[in-house]
N, C-alpha and C positions, 0 to 999 in steps of 0.2 A: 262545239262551243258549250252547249247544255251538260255535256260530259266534264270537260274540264271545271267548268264552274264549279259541280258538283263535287269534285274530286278535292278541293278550293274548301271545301267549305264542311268537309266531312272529320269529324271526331278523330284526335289523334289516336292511334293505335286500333283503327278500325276500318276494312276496305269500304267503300261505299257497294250497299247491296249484298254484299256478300258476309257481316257477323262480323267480330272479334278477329284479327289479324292476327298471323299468327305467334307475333312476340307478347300480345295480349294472353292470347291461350297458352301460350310455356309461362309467362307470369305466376296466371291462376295456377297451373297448374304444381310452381312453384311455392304458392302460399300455399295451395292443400298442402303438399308433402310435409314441409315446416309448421303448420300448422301446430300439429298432436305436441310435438315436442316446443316450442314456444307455449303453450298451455303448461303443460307439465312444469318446465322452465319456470315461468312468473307463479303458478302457483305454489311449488316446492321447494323453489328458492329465491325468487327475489323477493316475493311479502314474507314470508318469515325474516330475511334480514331486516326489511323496514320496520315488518310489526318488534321484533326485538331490539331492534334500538331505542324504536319508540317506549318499548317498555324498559330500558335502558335508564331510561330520564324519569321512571314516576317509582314508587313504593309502591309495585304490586307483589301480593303473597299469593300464596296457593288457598286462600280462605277466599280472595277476589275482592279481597279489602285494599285501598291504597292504591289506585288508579288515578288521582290525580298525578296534575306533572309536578316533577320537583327539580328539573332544571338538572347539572351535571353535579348534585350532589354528590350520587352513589358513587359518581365517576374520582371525586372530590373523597370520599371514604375510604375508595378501594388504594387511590393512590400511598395512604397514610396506612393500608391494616400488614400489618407485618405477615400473617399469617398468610395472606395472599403471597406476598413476595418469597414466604418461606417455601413455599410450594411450587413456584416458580422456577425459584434454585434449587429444588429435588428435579423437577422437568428438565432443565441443563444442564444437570450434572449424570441426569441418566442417559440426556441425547448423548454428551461425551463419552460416556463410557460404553455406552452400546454403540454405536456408529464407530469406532475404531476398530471393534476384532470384527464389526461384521462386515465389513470392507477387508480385510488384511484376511482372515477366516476363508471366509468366499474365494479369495484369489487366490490361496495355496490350495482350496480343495480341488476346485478348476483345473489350476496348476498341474495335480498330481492325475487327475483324472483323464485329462489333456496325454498325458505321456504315452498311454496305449496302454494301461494294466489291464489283464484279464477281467471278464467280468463286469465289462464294463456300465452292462445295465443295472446290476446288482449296487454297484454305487452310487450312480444317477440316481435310483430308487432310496438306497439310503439316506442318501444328503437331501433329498427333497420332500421325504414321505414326512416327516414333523409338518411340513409349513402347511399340510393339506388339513392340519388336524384342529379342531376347533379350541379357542381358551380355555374355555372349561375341563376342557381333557389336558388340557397341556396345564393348566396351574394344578389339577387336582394330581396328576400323576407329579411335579415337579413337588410338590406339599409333601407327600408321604417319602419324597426322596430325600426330603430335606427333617422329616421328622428327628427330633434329637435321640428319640432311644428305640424307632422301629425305622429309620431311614436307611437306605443302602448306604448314602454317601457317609454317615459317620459307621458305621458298620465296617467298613471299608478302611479309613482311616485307623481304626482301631486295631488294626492290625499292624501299626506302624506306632504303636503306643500313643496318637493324637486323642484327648477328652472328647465327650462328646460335645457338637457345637449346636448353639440353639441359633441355625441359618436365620429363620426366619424372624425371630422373637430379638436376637442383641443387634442394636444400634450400628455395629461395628460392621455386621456382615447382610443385613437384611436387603440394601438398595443393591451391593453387587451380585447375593442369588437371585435376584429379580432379571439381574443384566444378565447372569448365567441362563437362565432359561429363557429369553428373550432372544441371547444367539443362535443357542441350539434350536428354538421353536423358528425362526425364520432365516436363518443363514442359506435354506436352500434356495429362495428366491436370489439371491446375489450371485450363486455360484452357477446356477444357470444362464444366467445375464452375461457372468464372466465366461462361461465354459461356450455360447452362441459369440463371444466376440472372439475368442480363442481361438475354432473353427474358424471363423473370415482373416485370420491372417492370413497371408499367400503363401504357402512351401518355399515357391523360390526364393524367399526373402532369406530364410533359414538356411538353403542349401547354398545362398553366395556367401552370406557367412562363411560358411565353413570351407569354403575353397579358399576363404581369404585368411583362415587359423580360428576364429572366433570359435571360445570353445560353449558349452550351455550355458556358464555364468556370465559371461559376455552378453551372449544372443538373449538371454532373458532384459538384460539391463537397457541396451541398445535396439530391440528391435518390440520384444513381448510388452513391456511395460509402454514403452512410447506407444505403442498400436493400440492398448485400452484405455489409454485415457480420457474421450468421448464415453465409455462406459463406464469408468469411477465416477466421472461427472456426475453423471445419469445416478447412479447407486449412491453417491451423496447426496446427492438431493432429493431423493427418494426418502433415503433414511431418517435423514434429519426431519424431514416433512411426519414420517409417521414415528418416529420417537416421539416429538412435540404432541402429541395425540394420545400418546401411550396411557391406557387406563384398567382396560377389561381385566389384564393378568395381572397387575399389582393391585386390583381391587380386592381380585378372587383370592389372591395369595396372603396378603399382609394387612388390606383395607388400611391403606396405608400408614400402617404402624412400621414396627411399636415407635410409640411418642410423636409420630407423626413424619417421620425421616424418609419415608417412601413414598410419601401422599402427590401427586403430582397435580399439578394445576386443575386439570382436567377433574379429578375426584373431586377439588376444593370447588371448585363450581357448581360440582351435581351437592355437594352435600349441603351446601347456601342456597341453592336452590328449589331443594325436596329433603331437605332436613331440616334446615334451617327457616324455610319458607318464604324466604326473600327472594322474590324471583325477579324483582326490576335489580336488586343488587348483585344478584348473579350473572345478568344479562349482561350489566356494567363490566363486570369481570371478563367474560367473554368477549366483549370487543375490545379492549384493551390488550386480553393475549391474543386476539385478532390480529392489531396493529402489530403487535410486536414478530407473529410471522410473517405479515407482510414485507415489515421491514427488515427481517434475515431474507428474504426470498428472493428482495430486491439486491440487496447486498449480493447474493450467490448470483442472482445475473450480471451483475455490473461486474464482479471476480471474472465468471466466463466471460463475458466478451471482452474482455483486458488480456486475458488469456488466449484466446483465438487471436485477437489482432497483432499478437505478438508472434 
């Protein structure tokens, strides 16, 4: 009777007499582990969201003047500054034009990799050794590539009677040498992507084919291309995700010149907000192209799952 009572009346998750039960102790021992990483977590990234939005709403500078709040002003300014939007539309026009060869790029080099050429690590190694290499190296070596009168590429051209061209410097050609060295600097991460999903197709899928006539152009159309399309997925929305982002190599390259035709979003922010020294106006800025990936992102799942269900 004294036992049951006890037993009645004893702390959830705790035996009577005997400490912490054992779904107590995997708990605890659950929040140690979680722990480090929830710290890390709320300190490194959910208060810098709150503190930047919060500074979002005031006119603060890098002098540490203009700390009061001012309400969605800045948010109010940025919608009306053209300059922001001009930079916005170099950001989408560079996702589009880089996001299309480096999808189609990747998948013919796979493609051809795929086939069984000799050599095969010597390629693997080619097509991916760029994407190891840091910005810096890849904008300064693409810079002297692209020099008008000590560059290879017009060097090159000149032998086919082509002037020389100022890549980097005319309006005409500056945003697509950016996207030129953008494919070549990262195309190998894609073609790997594609070249591991190439490998998990099944043989036999290819060898009923061919009992039944289907000859390569066939089998690629009907069985290669349906089978990656979980990985184009995947490598679009990758792409798109880190094109919208793109800053370090058209920094390094063009500082987004000339007249401002390269500058993308991202630079327009850092340079309003440590050039310029408006930093509650730049913060504005950033949540705004914030929303606006949010809202492609959303968009791209709502596409997939239309697509799966289908």
């Amino acid at each position: 009777m004294t036992t049951a009572l006890a037993n009645q009346t004893a702390a959830p998750g705790t035996t009577p007499g005997r400490g912490p039960s054992r779904k107590a102790q995997n708990n605890l021992s659950g929040w140690a582990f979680v722990a480090p990483f929830t710290a890390f977590f709320a300190v490194f990234l959910v208060w810098p969201i709150i503190y930047g939005f919060y500074m979002s709403l005031t006119g603060s500078s890098l002098s540490g003047s203009g700390q009061e709040v001012i309400g969605f002003a800045n948010y109010a300014e940025a919608f009306g500054d053209p300059d922001m939007w001009h930079s916005f539309g170099n950001t989408v026009l560079f996702t589009v034009l880089s996001t299309i060869p480096l999808v189609v790029v990747s998948l013919i080099l796979a493609l051809l990799v795929n086939t069984g050429l000799p050599g095969q690590w010597l390629w693997r190694l080619s097509f991916f050794l760029p994407f190891l290499l840091a910005s810096t190296v890849v904008s300064l070596f693409w810079t002297w590539m692209y020099n008008p009168q000590l560059g290879m590429i017009n060097d090159v051209l000149a032998n086919f009677g082509v002037e020389p061209i100022s890549w980097l410097q005319d309006e005409k050609y500056a945003m697509v040498s950016v996207v030129i060295t953008t494919v070549w600097w990262t195309v190998g991460f894609n073609f790997l992507l594609y070249l591991a999903a190439l490998q998990n197709i099944p043989e036999q899928q290819y060898e009923a084919a061919s009992l039944d006539g289907a000859g390569g152009w066939r089998q690629l159309i009907s069985i290669t291309i349906p089978q990656l399309g979980p990985t184009t997925v995947l490598i679009l929305i990758l792409q798109i995700l880190a094109s919208l982002k793109v800053f370090d190599q058209i920094y390094q390259m063009t500082q987004g010149g000339p007249s401002g035709v390269t500058r993308p979003i991202v630079e327009y922010i850092y340079e309003t907000g440590f050039t310029g020294f408006r930093l509650g106006y730049a913060a504005a800025i950033s949540y705004i192209f914030f929303a606006i990936i949010v809202v492609i992102s959303l968009i791209q799942a709502w596409v997939n799952s239309r697509r799966s269900a289908a």
